[in-house]
LUMPA-166983 format. One record per residue: z, x, y of N, C-alpha, C, O, CB in turn; residue in three letters. Coordinates in steps of 0.1 Angstrom, whole numbers, plus 5000, padded with zeros to 4 digits. Glycine has a CB too. Layout:
ZXYZXYZXYZXYZXYALA ...
END
This chain:
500050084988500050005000500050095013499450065023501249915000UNK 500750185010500850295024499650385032499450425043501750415020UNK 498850395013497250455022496550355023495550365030496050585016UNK 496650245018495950155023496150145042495250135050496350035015UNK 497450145042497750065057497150235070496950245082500349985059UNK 497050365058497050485066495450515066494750585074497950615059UNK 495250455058492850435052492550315068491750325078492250265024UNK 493150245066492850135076493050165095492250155104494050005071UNK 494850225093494650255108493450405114492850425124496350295114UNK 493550495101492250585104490950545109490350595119491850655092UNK 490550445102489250445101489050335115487950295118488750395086UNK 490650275124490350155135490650265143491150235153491349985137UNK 490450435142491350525153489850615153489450665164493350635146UNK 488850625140487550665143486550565150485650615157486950705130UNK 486750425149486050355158486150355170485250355178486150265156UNK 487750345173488050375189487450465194486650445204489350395193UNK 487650605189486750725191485350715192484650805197486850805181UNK 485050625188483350665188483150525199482150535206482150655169UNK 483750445200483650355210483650395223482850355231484550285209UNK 484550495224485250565236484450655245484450675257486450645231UNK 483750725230482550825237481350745240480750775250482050945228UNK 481050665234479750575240479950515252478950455257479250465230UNK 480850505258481750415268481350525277480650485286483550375265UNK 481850665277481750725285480550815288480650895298482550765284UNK 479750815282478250845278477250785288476650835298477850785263UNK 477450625282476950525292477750515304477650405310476950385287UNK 478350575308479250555324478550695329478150675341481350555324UNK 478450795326478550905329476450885332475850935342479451005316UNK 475850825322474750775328474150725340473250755349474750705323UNK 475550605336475050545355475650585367475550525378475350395358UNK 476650705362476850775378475750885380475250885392478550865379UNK 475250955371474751055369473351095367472851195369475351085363UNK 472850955362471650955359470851005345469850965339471351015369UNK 471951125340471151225326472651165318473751105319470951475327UNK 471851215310472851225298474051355300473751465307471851255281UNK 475651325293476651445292475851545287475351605296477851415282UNK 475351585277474151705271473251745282472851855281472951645259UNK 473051695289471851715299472451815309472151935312471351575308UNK 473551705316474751755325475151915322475152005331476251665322UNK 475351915309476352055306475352155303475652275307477452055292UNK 474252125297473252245296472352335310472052455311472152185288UNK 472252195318471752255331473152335339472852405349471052115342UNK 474152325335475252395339475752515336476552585342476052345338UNK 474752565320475052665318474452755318474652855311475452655312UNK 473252755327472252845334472952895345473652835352471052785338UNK 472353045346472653145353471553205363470853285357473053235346UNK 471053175381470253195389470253385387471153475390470753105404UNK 468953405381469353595384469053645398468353595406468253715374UNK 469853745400470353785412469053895417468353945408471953845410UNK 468953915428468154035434468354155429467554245426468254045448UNK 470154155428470554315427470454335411470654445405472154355433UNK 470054215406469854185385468654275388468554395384469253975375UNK 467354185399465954175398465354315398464354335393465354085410UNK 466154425405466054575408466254655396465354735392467154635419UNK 467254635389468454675383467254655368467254755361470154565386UNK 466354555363465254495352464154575356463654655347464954325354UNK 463554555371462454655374462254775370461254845372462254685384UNK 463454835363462854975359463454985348464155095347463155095368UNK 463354905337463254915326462054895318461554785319464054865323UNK 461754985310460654975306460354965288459354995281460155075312UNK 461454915286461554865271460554835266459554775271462154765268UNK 460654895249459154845247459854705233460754705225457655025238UNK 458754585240459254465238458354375230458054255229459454415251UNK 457754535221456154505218456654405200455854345194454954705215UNK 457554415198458354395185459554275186460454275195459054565182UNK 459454205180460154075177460754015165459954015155459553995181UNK 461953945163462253885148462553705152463153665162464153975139UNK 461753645144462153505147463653495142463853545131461053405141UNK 464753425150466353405146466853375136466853255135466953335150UNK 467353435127467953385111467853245111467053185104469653405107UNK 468653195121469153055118468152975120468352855121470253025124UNK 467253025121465652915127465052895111464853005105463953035141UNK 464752785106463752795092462652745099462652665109464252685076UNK 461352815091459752715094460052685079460752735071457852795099UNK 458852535079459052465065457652525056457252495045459052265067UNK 457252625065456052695058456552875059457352915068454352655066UNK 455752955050455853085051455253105065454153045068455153165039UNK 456153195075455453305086454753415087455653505090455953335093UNK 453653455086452853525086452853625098453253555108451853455085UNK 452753745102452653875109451653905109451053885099453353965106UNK 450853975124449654035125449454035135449853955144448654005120UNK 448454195139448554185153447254225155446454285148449654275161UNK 447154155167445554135176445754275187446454295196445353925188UNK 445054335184445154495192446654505189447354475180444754495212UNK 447054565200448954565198449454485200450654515201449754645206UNK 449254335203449654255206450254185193449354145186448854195214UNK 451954165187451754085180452053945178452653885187451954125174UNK 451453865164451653775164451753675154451053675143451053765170UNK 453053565158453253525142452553395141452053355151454953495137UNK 452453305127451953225124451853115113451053135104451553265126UNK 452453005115452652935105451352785102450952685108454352885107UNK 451152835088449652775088450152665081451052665073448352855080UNK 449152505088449152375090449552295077449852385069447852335096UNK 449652225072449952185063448552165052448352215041450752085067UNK 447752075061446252105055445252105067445552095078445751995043UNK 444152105063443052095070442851995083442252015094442152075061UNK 443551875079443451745089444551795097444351725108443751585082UNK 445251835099446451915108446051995121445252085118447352025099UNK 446651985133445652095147446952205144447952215137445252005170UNK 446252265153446952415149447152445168446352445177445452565137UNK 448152465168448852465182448652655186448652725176450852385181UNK 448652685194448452825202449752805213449752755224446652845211UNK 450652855209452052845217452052965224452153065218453452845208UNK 451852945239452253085248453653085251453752975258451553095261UNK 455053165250455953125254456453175270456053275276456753145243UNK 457253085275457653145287458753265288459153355280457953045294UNK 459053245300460353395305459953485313460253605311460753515293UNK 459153435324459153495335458153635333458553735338460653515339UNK 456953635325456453745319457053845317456453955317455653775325UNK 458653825315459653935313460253955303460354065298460453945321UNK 460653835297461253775287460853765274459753715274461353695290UNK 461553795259460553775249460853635243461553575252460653895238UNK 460553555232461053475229462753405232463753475231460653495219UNK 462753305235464553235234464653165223463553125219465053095246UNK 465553155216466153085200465452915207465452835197468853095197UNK 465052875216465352735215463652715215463152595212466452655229UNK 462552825219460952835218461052845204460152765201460052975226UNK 461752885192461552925180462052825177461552825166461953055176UNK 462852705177463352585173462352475177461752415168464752565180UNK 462252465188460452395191459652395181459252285175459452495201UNK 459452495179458152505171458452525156457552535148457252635175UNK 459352515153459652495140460052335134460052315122460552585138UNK 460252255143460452115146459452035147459551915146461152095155UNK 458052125151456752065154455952065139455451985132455952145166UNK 456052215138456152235122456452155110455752115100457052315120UNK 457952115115457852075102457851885107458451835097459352145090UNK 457651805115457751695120456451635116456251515112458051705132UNK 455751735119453851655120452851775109451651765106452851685144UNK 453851885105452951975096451652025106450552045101452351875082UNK 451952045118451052135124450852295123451952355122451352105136UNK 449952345124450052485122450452565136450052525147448752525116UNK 451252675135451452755151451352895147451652955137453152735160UNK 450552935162450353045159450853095179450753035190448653065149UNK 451153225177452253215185452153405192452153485184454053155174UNK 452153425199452153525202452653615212452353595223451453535202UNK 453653745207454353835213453653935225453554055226454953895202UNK 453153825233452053925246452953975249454153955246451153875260UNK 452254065259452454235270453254185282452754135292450654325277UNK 454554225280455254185294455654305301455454425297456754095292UNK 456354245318456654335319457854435319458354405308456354325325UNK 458454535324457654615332456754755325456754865331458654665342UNK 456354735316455154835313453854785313452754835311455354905299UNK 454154635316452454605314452354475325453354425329451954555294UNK 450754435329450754355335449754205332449654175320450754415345UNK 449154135340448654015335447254085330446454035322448553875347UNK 446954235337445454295332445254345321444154395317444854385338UNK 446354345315447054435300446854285291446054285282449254515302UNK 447554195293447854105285446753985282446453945271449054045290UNK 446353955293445053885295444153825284444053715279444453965302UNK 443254005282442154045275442554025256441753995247441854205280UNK 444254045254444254015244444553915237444553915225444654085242UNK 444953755246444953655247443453565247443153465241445653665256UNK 442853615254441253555249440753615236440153555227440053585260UNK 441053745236440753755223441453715209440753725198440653865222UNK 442353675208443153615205442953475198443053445186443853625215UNK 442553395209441353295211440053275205439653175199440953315221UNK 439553385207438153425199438653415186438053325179437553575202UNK 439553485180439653485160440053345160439353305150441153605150UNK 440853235166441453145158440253085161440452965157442953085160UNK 438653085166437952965170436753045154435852975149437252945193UNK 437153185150436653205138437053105123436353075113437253335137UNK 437753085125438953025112438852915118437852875111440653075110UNK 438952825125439152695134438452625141438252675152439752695142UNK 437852505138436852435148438152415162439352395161436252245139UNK 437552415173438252425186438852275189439852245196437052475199UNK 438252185181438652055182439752055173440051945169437651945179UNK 440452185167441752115163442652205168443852205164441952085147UNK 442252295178443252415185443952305199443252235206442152595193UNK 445152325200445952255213446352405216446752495208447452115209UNK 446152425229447252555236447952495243447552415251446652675246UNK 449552535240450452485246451352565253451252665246450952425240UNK 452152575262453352685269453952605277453552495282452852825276UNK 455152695280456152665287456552745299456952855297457052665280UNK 456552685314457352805319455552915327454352905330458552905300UNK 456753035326455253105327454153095310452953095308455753305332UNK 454753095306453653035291452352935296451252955294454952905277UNK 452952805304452752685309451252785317450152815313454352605318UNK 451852795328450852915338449852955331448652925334451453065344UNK 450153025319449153105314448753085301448153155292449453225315UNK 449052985301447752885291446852825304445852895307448652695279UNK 447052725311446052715321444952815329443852825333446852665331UNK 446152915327444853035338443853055323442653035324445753275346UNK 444553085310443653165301442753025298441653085295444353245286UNK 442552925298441552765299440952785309439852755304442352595301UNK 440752815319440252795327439252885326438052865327440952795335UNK 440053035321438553135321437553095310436353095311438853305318UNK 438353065298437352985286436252865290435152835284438352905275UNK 436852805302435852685305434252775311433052755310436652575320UNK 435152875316433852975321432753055312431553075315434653105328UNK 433153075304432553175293431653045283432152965275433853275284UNK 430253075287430052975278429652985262429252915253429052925284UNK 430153125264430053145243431153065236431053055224430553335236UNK 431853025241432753005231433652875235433952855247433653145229UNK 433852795225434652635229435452645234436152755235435152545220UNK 435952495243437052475249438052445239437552425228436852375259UNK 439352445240440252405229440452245233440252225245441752495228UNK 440852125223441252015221441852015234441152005244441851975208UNK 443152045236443751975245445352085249446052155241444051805237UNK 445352055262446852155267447952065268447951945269446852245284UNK 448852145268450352065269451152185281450652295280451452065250UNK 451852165290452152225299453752205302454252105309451252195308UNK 454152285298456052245301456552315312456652435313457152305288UNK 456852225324456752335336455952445341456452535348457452395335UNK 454652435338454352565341454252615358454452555369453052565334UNK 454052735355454752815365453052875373452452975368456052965357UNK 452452785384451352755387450552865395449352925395451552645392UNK 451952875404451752975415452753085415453953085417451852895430UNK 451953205412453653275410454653325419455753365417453553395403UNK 453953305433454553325448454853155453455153115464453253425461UNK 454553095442454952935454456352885449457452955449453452765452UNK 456352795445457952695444457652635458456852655466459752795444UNK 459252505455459352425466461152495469461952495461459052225462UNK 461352545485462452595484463152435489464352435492462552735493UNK 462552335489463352265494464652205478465752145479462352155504UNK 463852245467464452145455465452275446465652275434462852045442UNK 465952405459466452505453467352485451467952545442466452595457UNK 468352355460469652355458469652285443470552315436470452285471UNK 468752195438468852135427468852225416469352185406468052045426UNK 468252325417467852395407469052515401469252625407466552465411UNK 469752465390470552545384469952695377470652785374471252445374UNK 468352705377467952795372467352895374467553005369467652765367UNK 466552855381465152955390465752935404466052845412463052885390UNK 465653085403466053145419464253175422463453215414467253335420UNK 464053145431462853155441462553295444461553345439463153085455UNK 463353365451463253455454462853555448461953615452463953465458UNK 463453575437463253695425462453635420461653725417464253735415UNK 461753515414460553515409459653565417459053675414460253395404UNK 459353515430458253565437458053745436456953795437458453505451UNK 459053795436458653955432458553975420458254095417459554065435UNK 458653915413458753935399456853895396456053965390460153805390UNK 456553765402455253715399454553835410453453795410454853525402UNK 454553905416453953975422453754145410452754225409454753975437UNK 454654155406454954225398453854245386453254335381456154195396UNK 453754095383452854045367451554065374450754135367452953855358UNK 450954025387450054005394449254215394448054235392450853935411UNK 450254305395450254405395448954435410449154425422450154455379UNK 447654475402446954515415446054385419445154385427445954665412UNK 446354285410445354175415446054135428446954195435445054035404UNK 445153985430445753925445446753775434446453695425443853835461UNK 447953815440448353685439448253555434448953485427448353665445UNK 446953525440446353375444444953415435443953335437446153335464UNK 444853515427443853505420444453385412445653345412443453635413UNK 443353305401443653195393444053275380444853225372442253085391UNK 443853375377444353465364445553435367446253375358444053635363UNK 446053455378447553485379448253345383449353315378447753595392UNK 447653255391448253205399447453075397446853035408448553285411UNK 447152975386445852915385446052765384445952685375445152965372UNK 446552755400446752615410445652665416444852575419448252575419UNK 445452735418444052795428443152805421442152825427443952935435UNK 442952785406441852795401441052685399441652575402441852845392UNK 439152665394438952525394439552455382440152525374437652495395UNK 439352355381439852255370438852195363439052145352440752155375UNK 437752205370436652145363436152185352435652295351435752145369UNK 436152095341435852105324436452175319436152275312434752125319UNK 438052095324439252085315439652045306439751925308439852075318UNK 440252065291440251955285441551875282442551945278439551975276UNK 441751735282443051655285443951755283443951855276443451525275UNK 444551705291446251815296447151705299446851615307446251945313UNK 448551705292449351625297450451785303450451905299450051495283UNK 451051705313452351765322453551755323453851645327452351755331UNK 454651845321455951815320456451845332456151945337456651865310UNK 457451735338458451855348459651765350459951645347457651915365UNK 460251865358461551775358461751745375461251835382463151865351UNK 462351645380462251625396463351735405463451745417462751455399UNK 464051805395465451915400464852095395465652185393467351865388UNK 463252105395462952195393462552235406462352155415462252185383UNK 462452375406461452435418460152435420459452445431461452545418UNK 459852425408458352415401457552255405456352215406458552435381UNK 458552195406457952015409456851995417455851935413459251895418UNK 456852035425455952015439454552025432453651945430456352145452UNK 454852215428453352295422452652205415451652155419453452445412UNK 453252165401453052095389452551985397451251975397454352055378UNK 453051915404452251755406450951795415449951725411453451625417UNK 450851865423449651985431449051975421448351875420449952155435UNK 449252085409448052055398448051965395447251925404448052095386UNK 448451865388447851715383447351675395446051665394449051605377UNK 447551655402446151585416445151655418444251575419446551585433UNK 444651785419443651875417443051845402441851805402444252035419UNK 443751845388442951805377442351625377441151595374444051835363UNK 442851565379442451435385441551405393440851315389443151395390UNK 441351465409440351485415439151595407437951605411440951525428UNK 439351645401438351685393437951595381436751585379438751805389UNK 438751535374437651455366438551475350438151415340435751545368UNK 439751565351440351545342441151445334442051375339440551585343UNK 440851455322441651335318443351385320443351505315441251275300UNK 443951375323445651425326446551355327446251245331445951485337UNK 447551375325448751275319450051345326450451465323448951265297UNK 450651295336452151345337453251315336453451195340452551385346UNK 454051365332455351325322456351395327456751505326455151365308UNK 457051265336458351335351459551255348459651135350457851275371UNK 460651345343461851275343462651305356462651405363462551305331UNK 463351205357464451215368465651315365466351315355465151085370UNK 465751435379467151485379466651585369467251675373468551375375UNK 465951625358465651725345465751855355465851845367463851695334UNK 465851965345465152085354465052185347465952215339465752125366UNK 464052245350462952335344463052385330463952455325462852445350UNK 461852315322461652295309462352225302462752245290461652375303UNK 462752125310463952005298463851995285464751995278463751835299UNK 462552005282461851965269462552045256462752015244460052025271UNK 462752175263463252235250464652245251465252335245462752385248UNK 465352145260466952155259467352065249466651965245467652105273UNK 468652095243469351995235470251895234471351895228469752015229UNK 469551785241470051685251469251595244468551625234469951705269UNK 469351445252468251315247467451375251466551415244468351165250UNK 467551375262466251325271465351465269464151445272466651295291UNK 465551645261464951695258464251645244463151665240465451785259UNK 465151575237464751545219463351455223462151485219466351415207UNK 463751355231462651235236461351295246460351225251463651115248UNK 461651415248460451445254459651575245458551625248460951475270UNK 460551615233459351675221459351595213458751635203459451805214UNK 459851445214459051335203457551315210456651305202459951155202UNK 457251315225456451255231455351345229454151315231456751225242UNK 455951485223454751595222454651625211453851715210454851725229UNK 455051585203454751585190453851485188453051525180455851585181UNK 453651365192452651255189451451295198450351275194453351115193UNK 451751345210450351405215449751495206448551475203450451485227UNK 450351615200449951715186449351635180448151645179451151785176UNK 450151515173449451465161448151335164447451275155450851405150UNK 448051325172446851245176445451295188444551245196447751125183UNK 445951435182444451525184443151455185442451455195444151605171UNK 443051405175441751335170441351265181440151285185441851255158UNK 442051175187441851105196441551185215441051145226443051035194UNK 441951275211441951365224440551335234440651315247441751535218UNK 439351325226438351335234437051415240436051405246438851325239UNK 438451515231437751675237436151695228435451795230439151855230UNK 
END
């Protein structure tokens, strides 16, 4: 009779509990707008500092070498190989009817992979059985966007060997985001060789000297300041405002569908919606995809409103076919 009456008040003391947090979940909603997950993750970003930004410039690590994270599984074997020195991993599709995604990742062309780009894509992996193929480009400071570039189209070139282009998506994040667009853009140019199906753009990082300083105070993440030397940096002897670099300035014309992420507490907001009005007035099919209060790259945070916004890209992945392209 006693665990009965001790089974019973437990289990009215786990309801309260879970009552209690949904209570406060949904309150914390409607003061706040995001979700508690949302709240605490954008909180635990760190703005890097100028005297960081000096202190990084003269390191010249070689960053040519990478391990995807123990604790990350793909639901397929990953494959190694490198395209000049560039390397790159790759988990092949489940079958033939499956598109095969080209993941550029972001990090400020400084940065190598984060545990949460390698969780991404292993979730796309194994969700829709897409294939990724993913690559450890030339950052800096030993190298720049004229170093990295060339081996990215080429890059390009082998998977359109192995791959009808109607089932390649290039996708990135961030500066990834940037430079999938700049490297599309030059492919629209070159007329040897296909356009890919379709881009996905998670923040990308458009202009590498622009931002909006007005949405700085919102931004728990990107300092303005140091990126702009930093994107001057990747720019190395080009201009800036070349579209290689900086490819809001580039044309857009015969692009193929691109949907857009951003968040309205990013720095990046302004640029991103810039692009989507320039692909639009050009003739693109384009899709943008703007949450409230998010900020920079929600998508791959571990929050709702990140989970809900790589369900939305996972069904763009898997409905390729429809693309258009």
């Amino acid at each position: 009779m006693k665990t009965k009456k001790f089974l019973k008040r437990l289990f009215l003391t786990v309801i309260a509990i879970i009552v209690a947090i949904i209570i406060v979940a949904l309150g914390f909603r409607l003061i706040d707008g995001r979700s508690p997950q949302a709240y605490i993750v954008s909180h635990m970003f760190s703005k890097t500092t100028m005297e960081a930004y000096y202190q990084v410039k003269n390191d010249t690590t070689d960053k040519s070498t990478v391990e995807i994270p123990r604790e990350v599984k793909f639901p397929r074997e990953v494959t190694q190989y490198r395209t000049g020195n560039m390397q790159v991993f790759e988990v092949a599709a489940e079958d033939d009817s499956k598109p095969v995604v080209l993941y550029i990742h972001g990090g400020a062309y400084l940065n190598n992979f984060s545990s949460r780009h390698w969780m991404a894509m292993a979730e796309w992996a194994e969700t829709i059985g897409c294939g990724i193929v993913t690559p450890n480009y030339p950052l800096l400071y030993r190298y720049t966007v004229k170093d990295a570039f060339p081996l990215m189209l080429q890059l390009y070139r082998q998977l359109l060997e192995r791959f009808p282009a109607k089932r390649i998506i290039i996708m990135g994040d961030s500066a990834g985001g940037g430079f999938t667009l700049a490297l599309t853009q030059e492919i629209v140019k070159l007329d040897s060789i296909d356009v890919p199906n379709r881009l996905v753009l998670i923040s990308p990082w458009v202009d590498v000297v622009g931002g909006d300083d007005a949405l700085q105070q919102y931004d728990t993440f990107l300092n303005l300041e140091v990126l702009r030397h930093i994107g001057a940096d990747w720019a190395g002897e080009m201009d800036v405002h070349d579209p290689m670099v900086s490819p809001l300035y580039g044309d857009m014309q015969g692009l193929p569908p691109t949907d857009l992420f951003a968040g309205t507490w990013e720095t990046f907001y302004t640029d991103i919606v810039k692009t989507y009005d320039k692909m639009k007035a050009a003739g693109v099919n384009t899709h943008i995809h703007v949450k409230e209060k998010m900020g920079h790259v929600y998508p791959l945070w571990p929050c709702p409103e990140g989970k809900e916004a790589r369900k939305t890209i996972a069904e763009i992945i898997n409905n390729y076919r429809n693309n258009g392209s």
